[in-house]
DSSP file (Angstrom, degrees, kcal/mol; ACC not computed):
  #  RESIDUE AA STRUCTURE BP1 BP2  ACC     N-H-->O    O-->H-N    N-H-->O    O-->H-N    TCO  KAPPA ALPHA  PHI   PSI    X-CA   Y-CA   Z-CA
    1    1 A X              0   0    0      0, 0.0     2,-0.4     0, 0.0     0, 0.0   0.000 360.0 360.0 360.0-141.4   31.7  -53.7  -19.5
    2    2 A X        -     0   0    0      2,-0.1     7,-0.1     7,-0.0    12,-0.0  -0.949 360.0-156.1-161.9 132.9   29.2  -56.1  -21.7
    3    3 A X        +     0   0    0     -2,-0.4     2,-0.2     2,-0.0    -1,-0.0   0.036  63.3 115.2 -65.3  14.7   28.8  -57.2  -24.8
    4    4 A X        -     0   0    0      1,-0.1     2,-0.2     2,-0.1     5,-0.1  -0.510  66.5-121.4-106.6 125.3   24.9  -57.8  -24.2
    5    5 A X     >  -     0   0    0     -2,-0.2     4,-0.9     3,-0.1    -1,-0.1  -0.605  38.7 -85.5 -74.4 156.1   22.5  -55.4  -26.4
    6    6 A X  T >4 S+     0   0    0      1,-0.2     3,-0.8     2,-0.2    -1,-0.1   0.691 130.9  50.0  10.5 -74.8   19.9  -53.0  -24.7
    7    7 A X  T 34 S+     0   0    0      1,-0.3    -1,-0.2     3,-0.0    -3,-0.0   0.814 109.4  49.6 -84.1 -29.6   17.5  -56.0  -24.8
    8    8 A X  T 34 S+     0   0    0      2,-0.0     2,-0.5     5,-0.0    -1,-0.3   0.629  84.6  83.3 -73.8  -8.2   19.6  -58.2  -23.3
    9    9 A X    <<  -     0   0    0     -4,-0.9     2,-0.2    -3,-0.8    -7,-0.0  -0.820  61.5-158.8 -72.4 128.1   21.1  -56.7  -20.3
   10   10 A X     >  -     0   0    0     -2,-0.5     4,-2.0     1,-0.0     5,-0.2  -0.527  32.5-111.3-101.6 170.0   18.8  -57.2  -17.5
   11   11 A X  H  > S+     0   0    0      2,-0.2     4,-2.3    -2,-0.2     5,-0.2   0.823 120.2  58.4 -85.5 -19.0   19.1  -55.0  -14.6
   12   12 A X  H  > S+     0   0    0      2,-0.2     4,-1.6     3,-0.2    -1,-0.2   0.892 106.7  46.3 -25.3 -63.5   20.3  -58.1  -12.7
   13   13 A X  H  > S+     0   0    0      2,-0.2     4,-1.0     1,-0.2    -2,-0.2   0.897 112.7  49.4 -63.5 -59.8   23.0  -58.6  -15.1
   14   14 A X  H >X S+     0   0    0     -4,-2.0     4,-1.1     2,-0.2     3,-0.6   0.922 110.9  49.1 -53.5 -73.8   23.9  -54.9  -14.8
   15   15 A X  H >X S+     0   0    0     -4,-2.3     4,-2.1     1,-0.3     3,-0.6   0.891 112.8  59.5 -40.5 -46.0   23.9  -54.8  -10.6
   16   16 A X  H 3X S+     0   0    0     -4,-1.6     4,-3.0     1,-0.2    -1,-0.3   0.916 102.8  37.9 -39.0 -68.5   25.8  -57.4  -11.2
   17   17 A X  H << S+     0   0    0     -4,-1.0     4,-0.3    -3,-0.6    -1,-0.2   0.305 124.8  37.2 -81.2  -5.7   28.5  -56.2  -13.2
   18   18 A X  H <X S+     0   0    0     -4,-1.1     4,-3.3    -3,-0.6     5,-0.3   0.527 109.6  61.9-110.4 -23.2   29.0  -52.7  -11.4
   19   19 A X  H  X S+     0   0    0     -4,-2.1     4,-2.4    -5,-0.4    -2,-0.2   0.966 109.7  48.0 -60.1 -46.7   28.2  -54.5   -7.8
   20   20 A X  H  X S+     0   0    0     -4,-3.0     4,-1.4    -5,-0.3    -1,-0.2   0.878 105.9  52.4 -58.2 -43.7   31.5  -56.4   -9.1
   21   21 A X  H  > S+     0   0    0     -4,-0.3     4,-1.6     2,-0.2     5,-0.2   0.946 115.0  47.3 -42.1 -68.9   33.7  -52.9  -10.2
   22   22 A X  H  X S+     0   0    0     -4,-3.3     4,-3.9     1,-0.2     5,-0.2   0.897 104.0  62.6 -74.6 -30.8   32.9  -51.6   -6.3
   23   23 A X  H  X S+     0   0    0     -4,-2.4     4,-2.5    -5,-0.3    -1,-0.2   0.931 108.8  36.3  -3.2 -83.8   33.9  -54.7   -5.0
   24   24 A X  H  X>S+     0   0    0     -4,-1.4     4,-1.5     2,-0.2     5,-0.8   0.808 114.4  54.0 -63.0 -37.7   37.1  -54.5   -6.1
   25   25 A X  I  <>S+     0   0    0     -4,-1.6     5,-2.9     3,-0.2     6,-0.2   0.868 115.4  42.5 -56.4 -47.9   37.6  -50.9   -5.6
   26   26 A X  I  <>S+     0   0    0     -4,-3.9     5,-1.0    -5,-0.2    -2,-0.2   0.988 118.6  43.4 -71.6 -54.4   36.5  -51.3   -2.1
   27   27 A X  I  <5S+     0   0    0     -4,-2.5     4,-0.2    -5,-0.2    -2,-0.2   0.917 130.9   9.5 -63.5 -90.3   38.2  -54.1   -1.4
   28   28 A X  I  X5S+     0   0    0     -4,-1.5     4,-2.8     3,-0.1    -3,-0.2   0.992 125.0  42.2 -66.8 -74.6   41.6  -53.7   -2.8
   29   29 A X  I >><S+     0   0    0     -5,-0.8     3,-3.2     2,-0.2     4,-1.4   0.944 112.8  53.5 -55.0 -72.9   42.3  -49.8   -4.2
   30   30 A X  I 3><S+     0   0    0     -5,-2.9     4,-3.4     1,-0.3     5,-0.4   0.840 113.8  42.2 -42.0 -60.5   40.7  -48.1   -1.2
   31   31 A X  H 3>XS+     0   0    0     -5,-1.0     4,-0.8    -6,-0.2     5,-0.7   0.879 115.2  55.3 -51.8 -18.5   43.1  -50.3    1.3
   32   32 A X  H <X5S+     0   0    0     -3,-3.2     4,-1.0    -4,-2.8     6,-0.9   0.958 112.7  38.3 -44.6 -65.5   45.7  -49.4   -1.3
   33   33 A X  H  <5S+     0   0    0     -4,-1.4     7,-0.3     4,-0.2     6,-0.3   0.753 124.1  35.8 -73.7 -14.9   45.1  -45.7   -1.0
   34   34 A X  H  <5S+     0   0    0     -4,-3.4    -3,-0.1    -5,-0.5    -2,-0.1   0.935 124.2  36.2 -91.5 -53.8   44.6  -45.4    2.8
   35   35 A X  H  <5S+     0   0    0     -4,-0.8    -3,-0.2    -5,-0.4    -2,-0.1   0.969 133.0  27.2 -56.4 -63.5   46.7  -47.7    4.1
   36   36 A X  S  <<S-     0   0    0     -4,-1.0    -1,-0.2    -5,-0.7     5,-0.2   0.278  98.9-127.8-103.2   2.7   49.8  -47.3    1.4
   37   37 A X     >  +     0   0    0     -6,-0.2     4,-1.2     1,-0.2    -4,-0.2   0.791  47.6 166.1  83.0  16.4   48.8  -43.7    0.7
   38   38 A X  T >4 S+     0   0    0     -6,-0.9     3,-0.7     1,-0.3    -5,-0.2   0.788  71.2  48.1 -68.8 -41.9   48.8  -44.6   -2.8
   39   39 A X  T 34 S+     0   0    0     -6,-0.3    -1,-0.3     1,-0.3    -2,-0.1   0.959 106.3  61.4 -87.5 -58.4   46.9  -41.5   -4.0
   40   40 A X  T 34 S+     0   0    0     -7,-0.3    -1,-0.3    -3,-0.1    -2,-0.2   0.701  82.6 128.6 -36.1 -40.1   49.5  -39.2   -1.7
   41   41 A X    <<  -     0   0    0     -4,-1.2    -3,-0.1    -3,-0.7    -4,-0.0   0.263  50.1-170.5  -6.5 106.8   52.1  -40.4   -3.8
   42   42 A X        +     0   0    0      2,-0.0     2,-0.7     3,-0.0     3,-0.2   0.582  63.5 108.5 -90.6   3.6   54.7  -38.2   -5.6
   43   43 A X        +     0   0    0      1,-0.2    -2,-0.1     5,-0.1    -1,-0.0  -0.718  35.8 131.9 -94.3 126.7   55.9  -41.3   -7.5
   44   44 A X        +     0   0    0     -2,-0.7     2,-0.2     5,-0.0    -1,-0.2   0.652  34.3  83.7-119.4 -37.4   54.7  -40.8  -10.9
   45   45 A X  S  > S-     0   0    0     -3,-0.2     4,-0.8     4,-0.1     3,-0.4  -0.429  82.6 -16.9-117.1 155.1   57.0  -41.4  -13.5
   46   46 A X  T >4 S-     0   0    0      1,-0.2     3,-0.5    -2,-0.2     4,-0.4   0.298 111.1 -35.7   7.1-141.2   58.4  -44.5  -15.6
   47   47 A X  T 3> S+     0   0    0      1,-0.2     4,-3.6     2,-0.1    -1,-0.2   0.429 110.5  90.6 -87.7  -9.5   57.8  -48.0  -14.1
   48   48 A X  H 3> S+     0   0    0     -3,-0.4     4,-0.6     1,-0.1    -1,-0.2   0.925  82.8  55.9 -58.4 -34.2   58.1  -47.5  -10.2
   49   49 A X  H XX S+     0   0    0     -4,-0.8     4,-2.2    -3,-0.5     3,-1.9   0.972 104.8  52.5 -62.0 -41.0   54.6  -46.7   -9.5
   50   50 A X  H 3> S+     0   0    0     -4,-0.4     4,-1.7     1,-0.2     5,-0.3   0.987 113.1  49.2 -40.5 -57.6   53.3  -50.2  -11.2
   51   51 A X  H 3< S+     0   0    0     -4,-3.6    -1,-0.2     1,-0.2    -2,-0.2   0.492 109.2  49.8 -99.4  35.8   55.9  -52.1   -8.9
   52   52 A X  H <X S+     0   0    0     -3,-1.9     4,-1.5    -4,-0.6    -2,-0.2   0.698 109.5  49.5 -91.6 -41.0   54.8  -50.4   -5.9
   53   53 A X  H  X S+     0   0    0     -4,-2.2     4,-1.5     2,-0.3    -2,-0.2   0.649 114.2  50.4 -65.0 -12.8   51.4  -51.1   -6.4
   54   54 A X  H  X>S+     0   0    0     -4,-1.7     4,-3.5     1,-0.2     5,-0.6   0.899 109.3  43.7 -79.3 -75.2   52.4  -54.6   -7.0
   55   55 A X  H  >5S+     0   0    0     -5,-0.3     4,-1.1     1,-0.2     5,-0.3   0.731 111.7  55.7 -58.3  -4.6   54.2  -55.3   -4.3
   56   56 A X  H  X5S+     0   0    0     -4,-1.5     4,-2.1     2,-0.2    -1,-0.2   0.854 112.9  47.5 -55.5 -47.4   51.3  -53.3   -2.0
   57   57 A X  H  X5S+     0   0    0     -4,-1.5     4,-1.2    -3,-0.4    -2,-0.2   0.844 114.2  50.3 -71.4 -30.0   48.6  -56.0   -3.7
   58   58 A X  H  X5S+     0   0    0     -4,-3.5     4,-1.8     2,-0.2     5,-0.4   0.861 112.5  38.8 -84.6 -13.1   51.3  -58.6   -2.8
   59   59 A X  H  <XS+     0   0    0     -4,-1.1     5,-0.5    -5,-0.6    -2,-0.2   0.812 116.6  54.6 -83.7 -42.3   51.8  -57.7    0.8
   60   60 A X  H  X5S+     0   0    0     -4,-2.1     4,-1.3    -5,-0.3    -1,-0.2   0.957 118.0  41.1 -45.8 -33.4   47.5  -57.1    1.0
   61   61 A X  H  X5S+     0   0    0     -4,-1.2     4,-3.0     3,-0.2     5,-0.4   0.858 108.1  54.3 -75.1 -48.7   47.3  -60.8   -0.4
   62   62 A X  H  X5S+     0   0    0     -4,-1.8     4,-4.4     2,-0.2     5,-0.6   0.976 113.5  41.3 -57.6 -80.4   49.9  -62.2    1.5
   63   63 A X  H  >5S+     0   0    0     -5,-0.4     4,-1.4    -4,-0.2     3,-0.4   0.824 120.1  48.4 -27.9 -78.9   48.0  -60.8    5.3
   64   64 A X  H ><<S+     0   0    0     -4,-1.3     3,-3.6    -5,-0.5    -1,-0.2   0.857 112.7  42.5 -18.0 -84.4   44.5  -61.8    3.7
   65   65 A X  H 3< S+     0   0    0     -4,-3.0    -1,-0.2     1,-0.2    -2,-0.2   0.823 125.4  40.0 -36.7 -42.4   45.8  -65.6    2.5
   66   66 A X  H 3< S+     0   0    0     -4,-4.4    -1,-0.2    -3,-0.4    -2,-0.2   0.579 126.2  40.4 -77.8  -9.9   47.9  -65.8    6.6
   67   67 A X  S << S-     0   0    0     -3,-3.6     2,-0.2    -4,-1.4    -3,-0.1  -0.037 104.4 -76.1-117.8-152.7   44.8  -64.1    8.2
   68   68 A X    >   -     0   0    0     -2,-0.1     3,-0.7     0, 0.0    -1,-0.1  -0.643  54.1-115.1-107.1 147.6   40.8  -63.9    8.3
   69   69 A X  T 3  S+     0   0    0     -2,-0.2    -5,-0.1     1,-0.2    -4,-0.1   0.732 112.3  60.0 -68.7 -22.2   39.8  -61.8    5.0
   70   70 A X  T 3  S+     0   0    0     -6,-0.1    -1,-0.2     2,-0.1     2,-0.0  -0.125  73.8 136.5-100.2  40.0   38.4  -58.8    7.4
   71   71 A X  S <  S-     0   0    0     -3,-0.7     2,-0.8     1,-0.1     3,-0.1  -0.372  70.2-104.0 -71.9 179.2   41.7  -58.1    9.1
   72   72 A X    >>  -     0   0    0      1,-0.2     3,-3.6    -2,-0.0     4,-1.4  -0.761  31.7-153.5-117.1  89.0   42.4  -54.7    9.4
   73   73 A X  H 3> S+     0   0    0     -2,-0.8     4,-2.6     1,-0.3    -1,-0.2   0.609  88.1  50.5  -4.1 -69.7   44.9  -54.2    6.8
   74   74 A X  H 3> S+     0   0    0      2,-0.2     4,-1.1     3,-0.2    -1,-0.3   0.564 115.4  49.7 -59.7 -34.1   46.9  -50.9    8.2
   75   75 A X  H <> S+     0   0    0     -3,-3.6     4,-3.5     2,-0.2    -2,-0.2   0.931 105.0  51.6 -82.7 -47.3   47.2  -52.9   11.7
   76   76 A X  H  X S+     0   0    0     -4,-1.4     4,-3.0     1,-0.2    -2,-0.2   0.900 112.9  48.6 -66.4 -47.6   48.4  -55.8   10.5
   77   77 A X  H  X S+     0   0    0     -4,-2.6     4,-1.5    -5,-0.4    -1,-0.2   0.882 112.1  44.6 -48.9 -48.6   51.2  -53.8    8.5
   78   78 A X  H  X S+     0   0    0     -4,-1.1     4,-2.5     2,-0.2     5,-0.4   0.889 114.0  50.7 -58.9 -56.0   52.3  -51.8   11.1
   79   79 A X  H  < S+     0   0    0     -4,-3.5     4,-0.4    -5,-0.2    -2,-0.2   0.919 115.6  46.2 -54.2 -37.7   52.3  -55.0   13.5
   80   80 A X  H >< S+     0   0    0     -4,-3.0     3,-8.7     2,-0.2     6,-0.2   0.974 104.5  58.6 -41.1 -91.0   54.3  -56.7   10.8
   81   81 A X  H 3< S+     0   0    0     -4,-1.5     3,-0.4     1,-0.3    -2,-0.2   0.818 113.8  43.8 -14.5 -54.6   56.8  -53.7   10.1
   82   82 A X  T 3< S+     0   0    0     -4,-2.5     2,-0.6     1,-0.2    -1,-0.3   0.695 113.7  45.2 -90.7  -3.1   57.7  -54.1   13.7
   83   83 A X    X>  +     0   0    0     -3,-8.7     4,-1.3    -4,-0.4     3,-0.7  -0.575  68.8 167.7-124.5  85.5   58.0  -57.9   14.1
   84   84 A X  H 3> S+     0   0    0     -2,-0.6     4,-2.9    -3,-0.4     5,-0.4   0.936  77.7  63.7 -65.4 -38.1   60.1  -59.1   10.8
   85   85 A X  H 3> S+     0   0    0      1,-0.2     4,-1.7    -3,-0.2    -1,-0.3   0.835  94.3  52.8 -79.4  -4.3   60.6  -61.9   12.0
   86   86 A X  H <> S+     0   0    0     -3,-0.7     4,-0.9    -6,-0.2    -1,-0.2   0.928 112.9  54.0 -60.4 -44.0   56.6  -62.9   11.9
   87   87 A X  H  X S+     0   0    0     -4,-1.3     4,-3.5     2,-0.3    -2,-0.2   0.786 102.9  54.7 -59.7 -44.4   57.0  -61.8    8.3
   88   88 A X  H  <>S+     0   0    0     -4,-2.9     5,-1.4     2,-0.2     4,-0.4   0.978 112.2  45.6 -56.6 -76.3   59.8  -64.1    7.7
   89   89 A X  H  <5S+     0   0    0     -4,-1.7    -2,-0.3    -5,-0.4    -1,-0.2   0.522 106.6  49.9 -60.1  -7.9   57.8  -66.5    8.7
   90   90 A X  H  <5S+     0   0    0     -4,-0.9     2,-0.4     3,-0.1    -1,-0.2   0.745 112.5  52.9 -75.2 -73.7   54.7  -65.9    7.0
   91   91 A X  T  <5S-     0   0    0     -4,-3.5    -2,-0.2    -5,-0.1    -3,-0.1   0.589 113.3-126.3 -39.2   6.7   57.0  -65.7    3.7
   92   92 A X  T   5 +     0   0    0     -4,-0.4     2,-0.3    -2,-0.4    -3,-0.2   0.926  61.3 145.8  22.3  62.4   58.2  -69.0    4.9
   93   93 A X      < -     0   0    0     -5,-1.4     5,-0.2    -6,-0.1    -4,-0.1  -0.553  56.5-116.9-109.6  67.3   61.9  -67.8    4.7
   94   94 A X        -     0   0    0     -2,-0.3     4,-0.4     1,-0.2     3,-0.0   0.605  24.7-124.4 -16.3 135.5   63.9  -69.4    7.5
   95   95 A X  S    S+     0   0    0      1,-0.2     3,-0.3     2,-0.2    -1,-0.2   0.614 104.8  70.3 -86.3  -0.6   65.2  -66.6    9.8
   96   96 A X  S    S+     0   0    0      1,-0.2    -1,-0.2     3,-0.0    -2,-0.1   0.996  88.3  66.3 -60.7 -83.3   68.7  -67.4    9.5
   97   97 A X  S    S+     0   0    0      1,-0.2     2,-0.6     2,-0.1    -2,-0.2   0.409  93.6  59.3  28.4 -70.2   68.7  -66.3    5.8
   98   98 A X              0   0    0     -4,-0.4    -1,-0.2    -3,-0.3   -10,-0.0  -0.717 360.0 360.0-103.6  88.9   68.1  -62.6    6.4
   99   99 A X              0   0    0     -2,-0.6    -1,-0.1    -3,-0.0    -2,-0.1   0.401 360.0 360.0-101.2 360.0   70.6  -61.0    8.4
């Protein structure tokens, strides 16, 4: 939120700071939940859901950083999934390595 009194938050400041919240919500969580289903989820319980969502934000980072930032998540995953060794090579992990 902000620490700004009443008179000090402008509505600038304010658009600002919730234009920034959907950002990120569009950005990241929705491709989270459509793509990785995240909401569909029956995993609930002790510390797997945190490192699924981690590793979802690292494979979402990874595609972004190797790509254009308006790839189409969900394509690029599935085209991954079926070519490992593109993936390997995006990870820069020499394809010998994983057998």
């Amino acid at each position: 939120m902000t620490d700004l009194s009443a008179d000090g938050a402008t509505i600038e400041h304010l658009f600002r700071l919730v234009h920034g919240h959907w950002s990120i919500e569009s950005g990241l969580h929705w491709v989270r939940d459509v793509t990785f289903g995240e909401d569909l989820s029956q995993v609930r319980a002790g510390t797997l859901p945190r490192i699924l969502a981690t590793l979802h934000n690292l494979a979402i980072g990874i595609i972004r950083h190797t790509t254009c930032r308006s790839v189409n998540i969900a394509a690029a995953t599935r085209q991954l999934a079926r070519q490992p060794d593109i993936t390997l090579d995006l990870l820069g992990i020499p394809r010998g390595l994983c057998k």
